[in-house]
C-alpha positions, 0 to 999 in steps of 0.5 A: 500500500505505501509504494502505492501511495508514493506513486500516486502523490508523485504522479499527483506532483509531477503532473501538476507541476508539469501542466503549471510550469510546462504545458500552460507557459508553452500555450502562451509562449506558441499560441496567440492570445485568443487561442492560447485562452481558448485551449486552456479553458478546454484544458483546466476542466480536465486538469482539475479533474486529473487533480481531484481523482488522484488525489482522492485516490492518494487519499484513499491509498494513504488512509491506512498508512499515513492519517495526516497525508491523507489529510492533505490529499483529501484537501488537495482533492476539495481544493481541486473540485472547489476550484473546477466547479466553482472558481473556473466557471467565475474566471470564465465569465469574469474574463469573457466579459473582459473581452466584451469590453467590461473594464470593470470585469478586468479586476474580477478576472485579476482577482479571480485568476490571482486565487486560482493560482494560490490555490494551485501553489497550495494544492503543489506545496501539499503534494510535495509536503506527502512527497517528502514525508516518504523521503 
């Protein structure tokens, strides 16, 4: 079960930082600005889906071996479905309302997104924390 439990918070790990700092800066640095934001909102759906089943798995799998990693997986988890169904759609409709010319909405979308990015921070700084437990 523990070797189990490592596999899943590595590839919990490894998956988000390489959508965060590989995937999502790649779309940027290639696509134009329209279609780069395009993709992402096709993507991050997904992303948080990938987050939240792996880390409810990883919680599930480090229940009976580590209580307080299970914790942290299971609020990587919540984070994880909070952000998907909740946040993104707010960001999504903060920012198409920025590009509808709203300047109020430029803001909102700044806030919203600045959240969203802490909240990803969090979720990356937890799984590496279980991560160096097993070390």
């Amino acid at each position: 079960m523990k070797f189990l439990s490592l596999l899943a918070s590595a590839t919990l790990f490894s998956g988000m930082m390489l959508f965060s700092f590989g995937f999502a800066p790649l779309v940027f640095k290639t696509l134009d600005v329209g279609e780069a934001g395009r993709m992402l909102r096709l993507a991050f759906p997904w992303y948080y889906l990938f987050v939240f089943a792996i880390a409810a798995l990883g919680a599930a799998l480090l229940f009976s071996v580590d209580q307080s990693s299970s914790l942290v997986m299971v609020t990587i988890a919540s984070i994880a479905l909070y952000t998907r169904q909740g946040l993104m759609p707010q960001i999504n409709s903060a920012r198409d309302q920025q590009v509808g010319g709203n300047l109020v909405s430029n803001k909102r979308f700044a806030r919203l997104h600045g959240v969203a990015v802490l909240l990803n921070l969090i979720q990356l700084f937890g799984a590496g924390l279980v991560l160096f437990r097993f070390s």
